[in-house]
C-alpha positions in Angstrom: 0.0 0.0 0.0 1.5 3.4 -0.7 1.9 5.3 1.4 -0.5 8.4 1.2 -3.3 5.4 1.3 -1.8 4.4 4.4 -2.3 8.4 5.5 -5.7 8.1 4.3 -6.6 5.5 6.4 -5.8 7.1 9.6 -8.7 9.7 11.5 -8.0 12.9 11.5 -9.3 14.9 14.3 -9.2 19.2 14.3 -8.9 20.8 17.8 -10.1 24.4 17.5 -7.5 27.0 19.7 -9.1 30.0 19.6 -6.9 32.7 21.1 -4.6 35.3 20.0 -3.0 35.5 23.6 1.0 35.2 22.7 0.1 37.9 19.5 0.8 41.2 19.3 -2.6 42.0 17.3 -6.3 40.6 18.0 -7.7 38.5 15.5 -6.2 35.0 15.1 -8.5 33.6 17.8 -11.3 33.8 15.1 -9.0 31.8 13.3 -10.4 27.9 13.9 -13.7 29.2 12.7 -12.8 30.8 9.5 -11.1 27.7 8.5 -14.4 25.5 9.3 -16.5 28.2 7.4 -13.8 27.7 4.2 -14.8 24.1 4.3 -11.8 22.4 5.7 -13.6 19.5 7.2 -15.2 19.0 3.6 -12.0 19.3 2.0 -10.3 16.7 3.5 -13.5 14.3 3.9 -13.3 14.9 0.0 -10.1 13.4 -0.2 -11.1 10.0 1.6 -10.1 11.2 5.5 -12.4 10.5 7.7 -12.5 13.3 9.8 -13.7 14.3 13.4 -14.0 17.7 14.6 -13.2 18.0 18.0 -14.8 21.8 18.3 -12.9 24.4 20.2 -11.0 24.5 23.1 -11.6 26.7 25.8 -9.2 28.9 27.9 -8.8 32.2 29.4 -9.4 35.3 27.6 -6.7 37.7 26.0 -6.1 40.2 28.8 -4.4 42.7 26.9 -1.5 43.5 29.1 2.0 44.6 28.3 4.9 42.2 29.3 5.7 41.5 32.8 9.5 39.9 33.5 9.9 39.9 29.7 6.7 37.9 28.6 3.0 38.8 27.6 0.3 37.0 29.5 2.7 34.3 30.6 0.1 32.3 32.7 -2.6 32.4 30.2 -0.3 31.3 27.1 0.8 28.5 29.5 -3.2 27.5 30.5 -3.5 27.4 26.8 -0.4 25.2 26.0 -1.2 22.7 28.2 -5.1 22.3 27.0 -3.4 22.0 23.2 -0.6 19.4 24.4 -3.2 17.4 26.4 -5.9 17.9 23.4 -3.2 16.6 20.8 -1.4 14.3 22.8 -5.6 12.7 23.1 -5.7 12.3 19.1 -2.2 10.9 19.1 -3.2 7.8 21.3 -6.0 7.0 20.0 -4.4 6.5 16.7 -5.5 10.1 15.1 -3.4 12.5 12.6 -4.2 16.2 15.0 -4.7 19.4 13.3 -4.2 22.0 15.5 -6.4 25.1 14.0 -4.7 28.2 15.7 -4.8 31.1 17.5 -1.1 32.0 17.1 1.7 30.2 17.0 2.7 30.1 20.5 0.2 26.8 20.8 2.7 25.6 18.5 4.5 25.2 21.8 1.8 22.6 23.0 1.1 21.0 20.2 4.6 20.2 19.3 5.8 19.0 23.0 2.5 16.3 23.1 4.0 15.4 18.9 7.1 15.0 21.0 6.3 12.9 24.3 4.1 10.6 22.0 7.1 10.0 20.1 9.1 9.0 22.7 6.7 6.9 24.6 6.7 5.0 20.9 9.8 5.0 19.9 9.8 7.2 16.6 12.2 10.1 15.1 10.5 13.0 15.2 10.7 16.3 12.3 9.1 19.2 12.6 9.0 21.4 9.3 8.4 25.1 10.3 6.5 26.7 7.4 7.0 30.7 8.6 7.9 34.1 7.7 9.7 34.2 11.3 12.4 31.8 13.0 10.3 32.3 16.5 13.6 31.7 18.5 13.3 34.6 20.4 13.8 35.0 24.1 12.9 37.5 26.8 16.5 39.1 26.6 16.1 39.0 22.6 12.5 41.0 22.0 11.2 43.6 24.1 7.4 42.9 22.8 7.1 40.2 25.3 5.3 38.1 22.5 5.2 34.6 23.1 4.4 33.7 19.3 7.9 35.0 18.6 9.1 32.5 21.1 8.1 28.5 20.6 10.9 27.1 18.9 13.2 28.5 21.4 11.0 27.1 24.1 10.8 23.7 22.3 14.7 23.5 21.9 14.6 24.7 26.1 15.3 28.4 26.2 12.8 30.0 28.2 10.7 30.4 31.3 10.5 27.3 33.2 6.8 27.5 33.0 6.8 26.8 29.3 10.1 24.7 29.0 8.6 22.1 31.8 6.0 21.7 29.3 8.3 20.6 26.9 10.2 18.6 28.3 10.9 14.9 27.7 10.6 12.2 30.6 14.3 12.4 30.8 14.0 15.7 31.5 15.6 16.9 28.2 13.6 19.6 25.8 11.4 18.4 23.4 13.3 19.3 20.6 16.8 19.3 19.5 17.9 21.9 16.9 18.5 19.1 14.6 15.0 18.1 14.6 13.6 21.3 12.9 13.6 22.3 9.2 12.6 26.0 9.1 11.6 26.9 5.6 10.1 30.4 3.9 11.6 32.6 6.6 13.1 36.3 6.0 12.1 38.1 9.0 14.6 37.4 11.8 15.7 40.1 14.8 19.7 41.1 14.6 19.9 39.2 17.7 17.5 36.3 17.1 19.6 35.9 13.7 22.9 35.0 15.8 21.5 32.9 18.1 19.9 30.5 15.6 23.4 30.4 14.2 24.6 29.7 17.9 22.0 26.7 18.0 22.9 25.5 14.6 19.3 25.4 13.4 18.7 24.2 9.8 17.0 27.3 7.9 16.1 27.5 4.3 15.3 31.0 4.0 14.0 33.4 1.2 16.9 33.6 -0.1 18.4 30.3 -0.6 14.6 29.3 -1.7 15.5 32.0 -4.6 18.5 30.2 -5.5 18.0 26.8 -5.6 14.3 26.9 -5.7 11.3 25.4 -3.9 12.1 21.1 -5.0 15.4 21.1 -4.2 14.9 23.3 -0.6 11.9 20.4 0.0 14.3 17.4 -1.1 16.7 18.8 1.7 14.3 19.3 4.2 12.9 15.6 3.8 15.4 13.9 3.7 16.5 10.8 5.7 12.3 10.4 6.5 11.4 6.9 6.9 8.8 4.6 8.1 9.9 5.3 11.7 9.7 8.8 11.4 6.7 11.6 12.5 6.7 14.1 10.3 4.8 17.3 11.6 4.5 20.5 10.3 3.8 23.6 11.7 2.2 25.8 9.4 2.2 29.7 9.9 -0.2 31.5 7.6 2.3 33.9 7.2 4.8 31.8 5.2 3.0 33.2 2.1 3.3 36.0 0.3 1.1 38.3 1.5 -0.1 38.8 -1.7 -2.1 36.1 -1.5 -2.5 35.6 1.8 -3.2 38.6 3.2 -5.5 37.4 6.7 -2.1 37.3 8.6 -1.1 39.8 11.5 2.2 39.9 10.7 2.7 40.2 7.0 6.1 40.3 5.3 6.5 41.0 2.0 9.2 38.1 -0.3 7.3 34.7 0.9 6.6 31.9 -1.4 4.3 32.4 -4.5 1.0 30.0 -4.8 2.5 27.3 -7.0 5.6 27.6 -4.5 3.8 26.7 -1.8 1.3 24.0 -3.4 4.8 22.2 -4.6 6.3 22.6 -1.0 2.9 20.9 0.1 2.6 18.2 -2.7 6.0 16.8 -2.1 5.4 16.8 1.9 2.5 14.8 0.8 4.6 12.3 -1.1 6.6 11.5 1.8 3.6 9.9 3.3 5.1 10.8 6.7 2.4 13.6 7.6 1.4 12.8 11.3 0.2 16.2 12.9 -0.2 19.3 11.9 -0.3 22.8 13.1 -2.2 25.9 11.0 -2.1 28.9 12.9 -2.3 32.8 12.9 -4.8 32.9 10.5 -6.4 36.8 11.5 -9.8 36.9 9.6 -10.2 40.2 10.9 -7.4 41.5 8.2 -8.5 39.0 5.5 -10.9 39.7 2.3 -13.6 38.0 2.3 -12.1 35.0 3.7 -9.3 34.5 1.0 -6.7 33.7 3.1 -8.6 30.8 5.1 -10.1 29.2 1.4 -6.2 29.8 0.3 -4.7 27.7 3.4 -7.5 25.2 2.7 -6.5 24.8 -0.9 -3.0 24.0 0.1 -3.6 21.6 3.1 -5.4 19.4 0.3 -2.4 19.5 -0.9 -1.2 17.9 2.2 -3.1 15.2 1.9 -3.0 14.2 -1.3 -4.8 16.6 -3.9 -1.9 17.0 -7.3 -1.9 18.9 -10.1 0.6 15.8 -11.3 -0.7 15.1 -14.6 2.2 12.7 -15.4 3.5 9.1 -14.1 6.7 10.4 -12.0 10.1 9.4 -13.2 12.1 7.5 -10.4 13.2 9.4 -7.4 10.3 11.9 -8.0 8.0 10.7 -5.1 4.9 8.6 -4.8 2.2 10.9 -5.4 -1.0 10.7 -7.1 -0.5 10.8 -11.0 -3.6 12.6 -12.0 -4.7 15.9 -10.6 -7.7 15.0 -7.4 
């Protein structure tokens, strides 16, 4: 059986985060249901998933506060982390492929450390793909916004407040990620200081740039590889990876990101890995969208993720194991 009918196969359950608490603009907590509203739940039933929608979580609301010791609303993004990891972590033991509809990317925090304790209690390799605008490996002493969304990655990989680090880390008491673990691709908007301490961390980042040079299949053939059958593949995808051109619905727009067939490819050839095992799609801000654009847009391209092609011809060897007619 190949292996995006073995994805097929397997539930898929979408756990609704509806906050914007680690953000520094309102919005992306109206994110879950802009995403139900663009047919997601369709989409994917479409595609032979079936699919259970968990509803929203629930968690305290956005107090609006500027930072205190460095961080905004510290014990409320932690309340919310913890309801994501034990939500996700849920799905992953009964057998189910999580989608995390964000709220901002600080849940990626939560999702990512239940993706992580689930692969350790299991015995799989975990990589996480970072589809972003923004390397989020921040800490206090690096951005004076306090915002946690700028912060997960560096929490994952153990740099931050103990509150959200314990969360992450393994029953060895170890983070939840190593550097190694994490592709980040699509990103060209990283602080002076941010900038030298992923370079400290040696964490593996296909920016803009290099995207520009060597293009979006040879970036993706270097960010997948070594996946195999014992591997959990998750991505965590920020809205904001894409241009804002076309997907405008993001609170923190920068202008360079991948075009729309750059990001279907990136999608397609995740999608012939057949190692998709969670997911993440967050800071989604319908409040600066049009008309819902960006939440069909991200829609559009998470079919991609599980399965849909515009592959019109039997791949040559070494080219993947994707469908061969457009679905």
């Amino acid at each position: 059986m190949p292996p995006t009918a073995l994805r097929s196969a397997q539930p898929t359950s979408l756990i609704g985060a509806p906050t914007d608490i680690g953000a520094g603009a309102r919005g992306a907590s109206m994110g879950p249901e802009a995403l139900r509203v663009a047919g997601l739940q369709a989409a994917l039933e479409s595609h032979g998933l079936q699919v259970f929608d968990r509803g929203n979580l629930s968690g305290p609301a956005n107090p609006w506060q500027p930072p205190l010791d460095g961080y905004r609303h510290l014990p409320e993004v932690v309340e919310w982390n913890q309801r994501v990891f034990d939500a996700v972590y849920a799905e992953l033991q009964l057998g189910h492929l999580p989608i995390l509809l964000g709220g901002d990317h600080c849940l990626g925090l939560g999702s990512i450390s239940a993706v992580a304790r689930h692969c350790a209690e299991v015995g799989k390799k975990l990589r996480v793909l970072w589809l972003d605008a923004h390397a989020d490996f921040n800490t206090s002493a690096l951005t004076p916004s306090g915002n946690v969304h700028g912060m997960p990655v560096a929490c994952l990989c153990g740099f931050g407040p103990e509150a959200l680090t314990g969360l992450a880390r393994m029953p060895g008491g170890g983070p939840a990620l190593h550097p190694s673990q994490i592709r980040q691709i699509g990103i060209r908007s990283v602080d002076a200081g941010e900038k030298r301490f992923v370079h400290e961390q040696g964490l593996e980042v296909f920016d803009m740039r290099y995207i520009d040079e060597v293009g979006m299949r040879q970036t993706m053939q270097q960010a997948l590889s070594g996946l195999d059958a014992h591997t959990h593949l998750h991505v965590s995808f920020d809205v904001d990876f894409l241009d804002p051109d076309i997907a405008p619905g993001v609170g923190t727009t920068v202008p360079g990101g991948p075009t729309y067939r750059e990001a279907q490819l990136c999608m397609e050839m995740i999608a012939d890995s057949g190692r998709l095992a969670s997911l993440d799609i967050v800071e989604l801000n319908p409040a600066l969208d049009v008309r819902n654009r960006t939440a069909v847009l991200a829609v559009d391209l998470v079919e991609s993720l599980f399965g849909k092609s515009t592959l019109m011809r039997v791949p040559s060897h070494g080219q993947g194991q994707g469908p061969v007619l457009s679905a």
